[in-house]
C-alpha positions in Angstrom: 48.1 -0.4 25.6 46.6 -0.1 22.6 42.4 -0.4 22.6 41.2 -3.4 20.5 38.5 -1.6 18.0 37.2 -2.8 14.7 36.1 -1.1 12.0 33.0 -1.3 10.6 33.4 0.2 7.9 37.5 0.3 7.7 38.2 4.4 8.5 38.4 6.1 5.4 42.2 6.3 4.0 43.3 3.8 6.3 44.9 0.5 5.2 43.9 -1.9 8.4 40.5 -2.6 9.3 41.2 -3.6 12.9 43.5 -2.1 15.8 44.4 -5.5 17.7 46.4 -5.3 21.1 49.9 -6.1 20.7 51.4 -9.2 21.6 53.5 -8.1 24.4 50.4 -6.8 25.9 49.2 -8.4 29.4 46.1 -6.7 28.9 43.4 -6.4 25.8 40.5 -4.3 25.7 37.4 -5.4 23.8 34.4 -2.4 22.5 31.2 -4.2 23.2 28.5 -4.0 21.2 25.5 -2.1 23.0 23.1 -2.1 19.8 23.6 1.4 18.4 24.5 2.2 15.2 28.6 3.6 14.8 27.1 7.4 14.1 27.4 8.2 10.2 29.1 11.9 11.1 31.6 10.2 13.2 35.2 11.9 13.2 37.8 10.5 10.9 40.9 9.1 12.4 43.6 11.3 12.7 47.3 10.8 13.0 49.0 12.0 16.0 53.3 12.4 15.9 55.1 12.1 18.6 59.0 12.8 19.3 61.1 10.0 19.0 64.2 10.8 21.4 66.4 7.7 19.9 70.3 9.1 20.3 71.2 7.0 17.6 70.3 7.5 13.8 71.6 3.9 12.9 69.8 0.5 12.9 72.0 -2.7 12.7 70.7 -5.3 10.7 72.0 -8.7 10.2 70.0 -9.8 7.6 71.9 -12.0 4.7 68.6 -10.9 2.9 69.6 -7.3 2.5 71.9 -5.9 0.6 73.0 -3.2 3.9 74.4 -2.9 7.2 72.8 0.0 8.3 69.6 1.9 7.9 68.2 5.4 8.7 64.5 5.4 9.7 63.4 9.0 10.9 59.7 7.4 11.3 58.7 5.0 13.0 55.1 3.8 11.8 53.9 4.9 8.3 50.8 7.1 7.4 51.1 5.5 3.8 49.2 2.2 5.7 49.8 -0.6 3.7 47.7 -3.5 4.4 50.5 -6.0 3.9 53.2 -3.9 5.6 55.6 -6.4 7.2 57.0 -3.3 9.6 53.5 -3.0 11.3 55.0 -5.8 14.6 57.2 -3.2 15.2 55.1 -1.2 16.5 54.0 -3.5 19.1 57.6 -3.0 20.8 56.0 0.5 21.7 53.1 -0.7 23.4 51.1 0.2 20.7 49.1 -1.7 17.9 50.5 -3.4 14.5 47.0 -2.2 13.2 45.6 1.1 12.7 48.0 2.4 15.6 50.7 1.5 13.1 49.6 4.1 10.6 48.1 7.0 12.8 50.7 7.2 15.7 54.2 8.2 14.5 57.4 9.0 15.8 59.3 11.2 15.0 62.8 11.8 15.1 64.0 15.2 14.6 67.6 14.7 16.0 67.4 12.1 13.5 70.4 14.2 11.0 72.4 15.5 14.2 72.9 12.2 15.0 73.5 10.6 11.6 76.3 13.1 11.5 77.9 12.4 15.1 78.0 8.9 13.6 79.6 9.7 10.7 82.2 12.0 13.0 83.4 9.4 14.9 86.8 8.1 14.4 85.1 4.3 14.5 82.8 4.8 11.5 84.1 3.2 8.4 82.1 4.6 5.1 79.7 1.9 4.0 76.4 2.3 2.2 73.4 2.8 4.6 69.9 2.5 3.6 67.5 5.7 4.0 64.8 3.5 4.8 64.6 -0.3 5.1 61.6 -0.6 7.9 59.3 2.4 7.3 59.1 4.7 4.2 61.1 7.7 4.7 58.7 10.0 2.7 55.9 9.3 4.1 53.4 12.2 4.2 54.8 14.2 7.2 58.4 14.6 5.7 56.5 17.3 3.1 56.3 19.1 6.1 59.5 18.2 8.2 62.1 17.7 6.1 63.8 14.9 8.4 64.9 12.9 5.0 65.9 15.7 3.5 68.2 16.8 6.0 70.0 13.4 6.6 70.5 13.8 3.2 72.3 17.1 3.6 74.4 15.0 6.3 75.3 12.4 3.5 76.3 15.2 1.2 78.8 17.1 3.4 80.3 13.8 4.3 80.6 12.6 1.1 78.7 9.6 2.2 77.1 7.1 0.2 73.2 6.4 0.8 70.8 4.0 -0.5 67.1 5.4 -0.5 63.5 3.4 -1.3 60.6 4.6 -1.3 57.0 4.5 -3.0 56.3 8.5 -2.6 56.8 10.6 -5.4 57.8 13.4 -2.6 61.1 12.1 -3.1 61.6 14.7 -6.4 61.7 17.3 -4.2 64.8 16.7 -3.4 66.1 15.9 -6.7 68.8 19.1 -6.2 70.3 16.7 -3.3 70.1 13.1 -4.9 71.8 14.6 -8.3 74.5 16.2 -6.3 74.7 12.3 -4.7 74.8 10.9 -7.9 77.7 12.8 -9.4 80.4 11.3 -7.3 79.0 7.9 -7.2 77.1 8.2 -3.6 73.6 7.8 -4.3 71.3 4.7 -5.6 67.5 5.6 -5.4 64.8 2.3 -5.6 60.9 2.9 -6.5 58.8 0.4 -4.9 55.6 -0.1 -7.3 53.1 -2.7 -6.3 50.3 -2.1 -8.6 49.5 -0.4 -11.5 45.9 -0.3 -11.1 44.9 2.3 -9.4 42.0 1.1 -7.4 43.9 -2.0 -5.9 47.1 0.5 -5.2 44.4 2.7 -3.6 43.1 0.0 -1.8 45.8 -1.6 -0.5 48.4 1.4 0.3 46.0 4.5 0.8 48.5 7.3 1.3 51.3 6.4 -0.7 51.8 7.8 -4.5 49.3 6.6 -7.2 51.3 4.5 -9.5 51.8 7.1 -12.1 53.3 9.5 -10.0 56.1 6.5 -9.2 56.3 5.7 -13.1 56.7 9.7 -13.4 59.7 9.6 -10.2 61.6 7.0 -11.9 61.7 8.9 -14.9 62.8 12.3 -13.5 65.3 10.5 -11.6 66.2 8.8 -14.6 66.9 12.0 -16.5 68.7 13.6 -13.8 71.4 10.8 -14.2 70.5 9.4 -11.1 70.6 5.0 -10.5 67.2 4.4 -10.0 65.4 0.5 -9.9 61.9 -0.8 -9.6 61.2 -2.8 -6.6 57.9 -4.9 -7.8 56.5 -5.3 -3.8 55.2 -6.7 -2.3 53.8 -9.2 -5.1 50.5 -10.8 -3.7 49.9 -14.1 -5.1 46.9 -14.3 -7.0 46.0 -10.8 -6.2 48.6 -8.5 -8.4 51.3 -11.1 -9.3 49.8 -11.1 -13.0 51.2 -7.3 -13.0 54.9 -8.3 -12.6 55.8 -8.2 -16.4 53.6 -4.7 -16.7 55.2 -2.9 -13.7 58.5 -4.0 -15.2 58.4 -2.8 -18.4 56.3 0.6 -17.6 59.5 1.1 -15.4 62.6 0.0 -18.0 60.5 2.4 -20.5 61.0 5.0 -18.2 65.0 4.1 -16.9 64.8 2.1 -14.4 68.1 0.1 -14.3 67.5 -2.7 -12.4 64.7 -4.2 -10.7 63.9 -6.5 -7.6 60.9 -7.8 -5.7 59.5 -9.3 -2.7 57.1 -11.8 -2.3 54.5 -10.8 0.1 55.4 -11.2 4.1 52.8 -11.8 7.0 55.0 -11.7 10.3 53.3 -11.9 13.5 50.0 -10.3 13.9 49.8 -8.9 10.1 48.5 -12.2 9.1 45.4 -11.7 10.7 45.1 -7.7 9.5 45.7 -9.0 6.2 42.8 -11.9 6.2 40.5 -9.4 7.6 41.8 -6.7 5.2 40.7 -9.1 2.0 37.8 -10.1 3.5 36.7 -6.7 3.3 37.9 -5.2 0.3 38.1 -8.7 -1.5 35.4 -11.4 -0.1 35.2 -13.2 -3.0 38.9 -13.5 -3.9 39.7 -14.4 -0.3 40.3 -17.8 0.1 42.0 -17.8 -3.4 44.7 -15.3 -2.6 45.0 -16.8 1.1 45.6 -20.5 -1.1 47.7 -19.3 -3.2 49.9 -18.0 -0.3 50.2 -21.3 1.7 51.4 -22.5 -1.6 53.8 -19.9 -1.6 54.9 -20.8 2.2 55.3 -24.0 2.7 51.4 -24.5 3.5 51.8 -21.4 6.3 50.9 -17.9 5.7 54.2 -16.6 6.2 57.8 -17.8 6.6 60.0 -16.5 8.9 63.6 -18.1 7.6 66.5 -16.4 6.0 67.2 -17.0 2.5 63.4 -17.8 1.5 61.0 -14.8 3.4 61.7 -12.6 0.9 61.2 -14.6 -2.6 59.4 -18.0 -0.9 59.4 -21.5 -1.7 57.4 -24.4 -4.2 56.2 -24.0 -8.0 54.3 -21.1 -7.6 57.1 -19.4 -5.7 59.8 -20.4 -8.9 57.0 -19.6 -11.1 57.2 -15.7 -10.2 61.3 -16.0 -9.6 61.2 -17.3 -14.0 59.0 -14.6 -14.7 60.9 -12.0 -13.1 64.0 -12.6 -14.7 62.7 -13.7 -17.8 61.6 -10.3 -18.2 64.3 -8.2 -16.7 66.7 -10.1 -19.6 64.0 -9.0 -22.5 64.0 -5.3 -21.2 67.4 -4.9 -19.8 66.9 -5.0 -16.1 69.2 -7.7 -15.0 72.4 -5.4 -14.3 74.0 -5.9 -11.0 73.5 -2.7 -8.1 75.6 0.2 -8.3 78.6 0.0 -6.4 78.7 3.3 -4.7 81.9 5.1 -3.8 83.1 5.0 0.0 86.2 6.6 -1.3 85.1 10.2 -1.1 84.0 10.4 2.4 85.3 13.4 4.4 84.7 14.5 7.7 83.9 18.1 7.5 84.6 20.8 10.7 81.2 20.3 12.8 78.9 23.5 12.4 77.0 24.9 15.4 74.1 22.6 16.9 70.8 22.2 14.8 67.7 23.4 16.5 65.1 20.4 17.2 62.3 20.7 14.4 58.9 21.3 15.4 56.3 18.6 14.9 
């Protein structure tokens, strides 16, 4: 059970202010305040990995919203903390919080290749894209270390099996050798997510991830290395960085993006509240603005759960960012359809001795 704490201030290089308990928690646990001051030397909040002993690398999805099947996460949680991150409830299926648990307590699954290639053994499995990806980032700050992503994609490339990769971490150059060797049989389409090109807002509201230059500067080595890359403009706030959609579009078409897609901003379950609290911090005075602006978005709610409209919303404002996207992605060249990656290349190599468990 995760302790209910708040912040005050929010921890340094932390997106959420505020570590609520879960929803599926009988229990919640409530700091009380005794009249002394939070101690000005107190420790910083550290993130703590843990192993993650899934047996299977493959999440089925369902979606009609996504483009994919399947997905590869080797984290759960993400050290990037996003304020708005709409994979925070998962958490909460661990016991743990959709708050600052979210981004300090990740697991770690370092089986995660071995079984991504048992899959891909099996005399069921039928090549189809799957999505490196899709609920947390997978190069987030600990792959620099572990190599998880990397490896998977090692998996992919003796298979000869087409992968899908997002991301908003530059880290994800460091395994340009990998993704061009993807891209030359048609098995690999890579998608930058920027949100902001300011740097203090980006700072602000996705602490650990890249600085938006760095993202510009990934496209355009990806670009360059012949490898399909798009812009994902996400997740675009309503009155908060929507006024950046034409910006982020063209500083990544300059730079060869493709294609380009974005999200409208999603609040499921308890990131509603982390989010109110997380503009009332860093943004008092633009609160109730950006909070309006959403409802307008949303049918008059903060978030929308159904298929079809969660991902781009609903009402004038909502077709008012939909026009400007693609009035823009026809002036710089960005409405292409997505890469249709080739399945017909997939081999199933002789299996090589077992692969030691990496340390954490």
């Amino acid at each position: 059970m995760a302790e209910h704490t708040r912040a005050q201030p929010p921890p340094r290089g932390r997106g959420a202010t505020d570590n609520p308990t879960g929803r599926f928690e009988p229990l919640q646990v409530e700091t009380v305040d005794d009249g002394w001051e939070t101690p000005p030397d107190e420790a910083p909040l550290r993130t703590r990995f843990f192993h993650d002993t899934t047996r299977d690398a493959l999440a089925r999805n369902d979606s009609p919203d996504l483009g994919f099947d399947y997905s590869v996460n080797p984290y759960r949680g993400c050290e990037h903390g996003c304020s708005y991150c709409y994979a925070r409830p998962s958490h909460e299926y661990l016991g743990l919080s959709a708050g600052l648990d979210f981004e300090s307590r990740i697991m770690v699954k370092t089986e995660a290749a071995a079984r991504l290639a048992e899959r891909f053994r099996s005399p069921r499995w039928q090549p189809q894209m799957i999505m490196l990806s899709g609920n947390t980032d997978c190069y987030q700050p600990v792959e620099r270390r572990l190599g998880i992503t990397r490896a998977c994609l090692e998996v992919c490339l003796d298979f000869r099996h087409p992968v899908g990769v997002i991301t908003k971490n530059a880290l994800i150059l460091r395994d340009l050798d990998l993704l061009a060797a993807l891209a030359r049989e048609g098995l690999v389409a890579v998608t930058i997510s920027v949100t902001s090109l300011d740097a203090h807002l980006a700072r602000t509201m996705e602490p650990r991830a890249s600085a938006p230059h760095k993202r510009l500067e990934a496209i355009a080595r990806l670009a360059e290395a012949g490898i399909p890359v798009t812009v994902n403009a996400a997740s675009v706030i309503p009155a908060l960085n929507d006024h950046e959609l034409p910006a982020i579009l063209r500083e990544a078409a300059q730079r060869g993006a493709r294609g380009a897609g974005y999200i409208l901003l999603r609040l499921p379950h308890g990131v509603k509240e982390l989010f109110v609290e997380w503009l009332a911090t860093h943004f008092p005075a633009r609160k109730d603005k950006v909070l309006g602006a959403i409802r307008e978005s949303r049918d008059g709610r903060l978030n929308d759960p159904a298929f079809g409209s969660r991902m781009k919303g609903r009402g004038p404002r909502a077709t008012a960012v939909k026009e400007l996207f693609h009035l823009h992605c026809r002036r710089l060249g960005l409405d292409t359809t997505p890469p249709v990656l080739n399945t017909g290349a997939f081999r199933r190599p002789a299996p090589e001795s077992p692969q030691l468990a990496l340390p954490i």
